[in-house]
N, C-alpha and C positions, 0 to 999 in steps of 0.2 A: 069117428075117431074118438078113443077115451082120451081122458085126460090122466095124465101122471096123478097117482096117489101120493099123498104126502107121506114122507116118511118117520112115523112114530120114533122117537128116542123111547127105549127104555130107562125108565128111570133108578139109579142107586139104590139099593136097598139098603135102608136106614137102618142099625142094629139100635135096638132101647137098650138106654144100659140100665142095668135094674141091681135095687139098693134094695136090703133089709134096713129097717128102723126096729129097732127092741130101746123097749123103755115099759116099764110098768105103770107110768102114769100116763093116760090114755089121753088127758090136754096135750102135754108136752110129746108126745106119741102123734097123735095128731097133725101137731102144729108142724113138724117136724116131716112128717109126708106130705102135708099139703104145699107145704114151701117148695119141698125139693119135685113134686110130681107138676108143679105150676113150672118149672124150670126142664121139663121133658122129661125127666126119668121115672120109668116104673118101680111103684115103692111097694112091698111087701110088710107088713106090720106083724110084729113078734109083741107079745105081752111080757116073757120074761127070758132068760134064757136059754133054757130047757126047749122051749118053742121055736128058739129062734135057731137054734143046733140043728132043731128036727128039719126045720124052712131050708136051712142051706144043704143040706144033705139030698132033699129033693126035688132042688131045681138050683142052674146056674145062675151066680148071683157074680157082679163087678165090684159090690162094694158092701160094707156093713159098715152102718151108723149105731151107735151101742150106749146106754145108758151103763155107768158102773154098777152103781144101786139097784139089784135085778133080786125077785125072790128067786129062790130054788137055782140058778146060776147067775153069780154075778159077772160084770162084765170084762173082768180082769182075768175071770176062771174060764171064762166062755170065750175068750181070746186067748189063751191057751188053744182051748183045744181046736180050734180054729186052729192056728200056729201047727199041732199036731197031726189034721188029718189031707190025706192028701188032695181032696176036692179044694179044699180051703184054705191050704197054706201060704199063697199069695194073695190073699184076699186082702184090698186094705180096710182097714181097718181105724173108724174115727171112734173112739170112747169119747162119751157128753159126761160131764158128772159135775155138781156144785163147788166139788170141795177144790179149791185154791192150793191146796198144799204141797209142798215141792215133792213128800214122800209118797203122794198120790199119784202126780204127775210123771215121776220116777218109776213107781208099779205097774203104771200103765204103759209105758212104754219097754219096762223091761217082759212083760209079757207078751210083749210082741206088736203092740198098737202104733200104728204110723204117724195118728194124728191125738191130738188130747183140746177138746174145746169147753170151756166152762163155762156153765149155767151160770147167773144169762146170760145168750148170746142173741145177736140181733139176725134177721133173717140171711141178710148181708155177709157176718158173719159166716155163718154155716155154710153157705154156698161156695165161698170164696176157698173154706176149705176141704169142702167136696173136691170139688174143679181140682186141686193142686195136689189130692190125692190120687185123684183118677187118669190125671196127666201122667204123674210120676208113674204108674202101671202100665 
């Protein structure tokens, strides 16, 4: 007589949600994936934003983390044209930038950026508003 096999579950297939990081300084570039790839998500690194156009263009991405301060596109013109194309136009969209200024804050947002977080922020920080961007989606 066999015995009954046990019946295997399949298990859920987990989707990674996967973030660009653009920033041209390569510490804060860094630090900035390592936080958020210790937290499950797959991070893809842009040096400036020209690169990081090219990155979302050819592969789906859930989220883009953006320095403002970018050679050759910065991160207020490079969320634009996010905003403009159609792979990318819901993407959200967090711009990082040092500057405090309300007409900074204001640029970035009227360019279309969901979220605005100022250097420096603590890891904590950044997380907290990844998470409530990527809910909101």
């Amino acid at each position: 007589m066999t015995q009954p096999q046990p019946q295997v579950q399949a298990q859920p297939r987990v989707r990674t949600v996967t973030i660009l990081v653009a920033d041209d300084e390569q510490d804060i570039r860094e630090l900035v994936a390592y936080r958020l790839s210790r937290s499950g998500y797959c991070i893809i690194e842009a040096r400036d934003g020209e690169e990081a156009f090219q990155l979302a263009a050819d592969q789906p991405l859930d989220m883009a983390v953006l320095d403002v301060m970018m050679p050759r596109l910065n991160g207020f013109d490079l969320t634009k044209r996010f905003r403009g194309a159609p792979v990318t136009e819901r993407l959200p969209i967090l711009l990082m930038s040092a500057s405090v200024q309300e007409a900074d804050i204001s640029r970035g947002f009227a360019a279309g950026a969901d979220g605005y977080l100022t250097k420096p922020f603590t890891p904590d920080q950044l997380l907290t508003r990844v998470r409530e961007l990527l809910n909101r989606a």
